[in-house]
N, C-alpha and C positions, 0 to 999 in steps of 0.2 A: 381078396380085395387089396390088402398092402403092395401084393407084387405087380398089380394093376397101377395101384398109384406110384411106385416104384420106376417102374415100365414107363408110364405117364412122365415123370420128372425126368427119367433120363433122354427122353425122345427133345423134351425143354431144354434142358441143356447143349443135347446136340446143336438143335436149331441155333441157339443163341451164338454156341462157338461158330456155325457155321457161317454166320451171320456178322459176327466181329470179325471174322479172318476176312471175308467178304469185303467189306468196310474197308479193311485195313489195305484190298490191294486196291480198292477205287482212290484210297489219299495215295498211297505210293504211285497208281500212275496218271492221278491230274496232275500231281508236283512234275512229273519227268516231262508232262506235255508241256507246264507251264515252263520251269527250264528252257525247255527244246525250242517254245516260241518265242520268249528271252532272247535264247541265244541269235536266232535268226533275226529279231527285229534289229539288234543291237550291231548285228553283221551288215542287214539291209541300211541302217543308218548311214555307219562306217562309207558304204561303197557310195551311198548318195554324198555324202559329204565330197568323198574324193573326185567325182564325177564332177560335181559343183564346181572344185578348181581347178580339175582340168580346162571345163567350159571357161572361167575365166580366162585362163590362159589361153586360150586356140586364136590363133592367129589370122581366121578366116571364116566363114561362114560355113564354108565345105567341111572344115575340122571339125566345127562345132557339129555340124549335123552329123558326122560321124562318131563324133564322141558321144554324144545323145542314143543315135542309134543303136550303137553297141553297150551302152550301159540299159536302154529299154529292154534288148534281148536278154542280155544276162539277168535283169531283176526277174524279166517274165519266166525263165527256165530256172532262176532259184529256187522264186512263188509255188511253181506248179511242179518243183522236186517238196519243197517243205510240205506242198498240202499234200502230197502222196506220203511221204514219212509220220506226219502229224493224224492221217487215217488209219495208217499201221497200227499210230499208238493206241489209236481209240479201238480198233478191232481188240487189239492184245488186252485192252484194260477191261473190254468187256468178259473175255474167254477168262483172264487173271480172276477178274471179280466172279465168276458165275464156279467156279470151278471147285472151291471149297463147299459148295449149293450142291452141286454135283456129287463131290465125293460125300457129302451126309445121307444124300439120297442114294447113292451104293450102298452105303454101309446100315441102310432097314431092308434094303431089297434083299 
């Protein structure tokens, strides 16, 4: 009966460790996602600001409409590189998180 409850506590323990490691890489990587969309908004600002005086400056309607346009393409090819990087992180934070889960369940199998 001791080596039953024995048995019993260290299976609870596992769990638990496997369960804070777990934890610990979902904060490690919302903080990297939060960063990473930081960094982009604060990029995405930057280029809208600059865009802004260019348009003040443009000497024609034609500039302006070019200067427009090519700052629309580049924010839309930025947008739609960040949200493919930013899915990365979420796939890898799922695999990070699940993987400690994983390795306590090898280690009764």
């Amino acid at each position: 009966m001791i080596k039953g409850y024995e048995e019993f506590q260290k299976l609870g323990k596992d769990n638990f460790d496997a369960t804070v490691k777990s934890f610990g890489e979902v904060n490690k990587g919302f903080q990297a996602i939060a960063a990473e969309w930081t960094d982009y908004t604060k990029k995405a600002f930057e280029e809208g600001t600059a865009t802004f005086e260019k348009l003040v400056g443009a000497k024609s309607l034609e500039q302006a409409m070019e200067i427009q346009t090519a700052y629309a393409k580049k924010a839309y090819d930025d947008y739609v590189g960040e949200v493919s990087k930013i899915s990365e992180m979420y796939a890898d934070l799922a695999k990070g998180a699940y993987k400690p889960v994983e390795n306590a369940i090898a280690k009764k199998a």
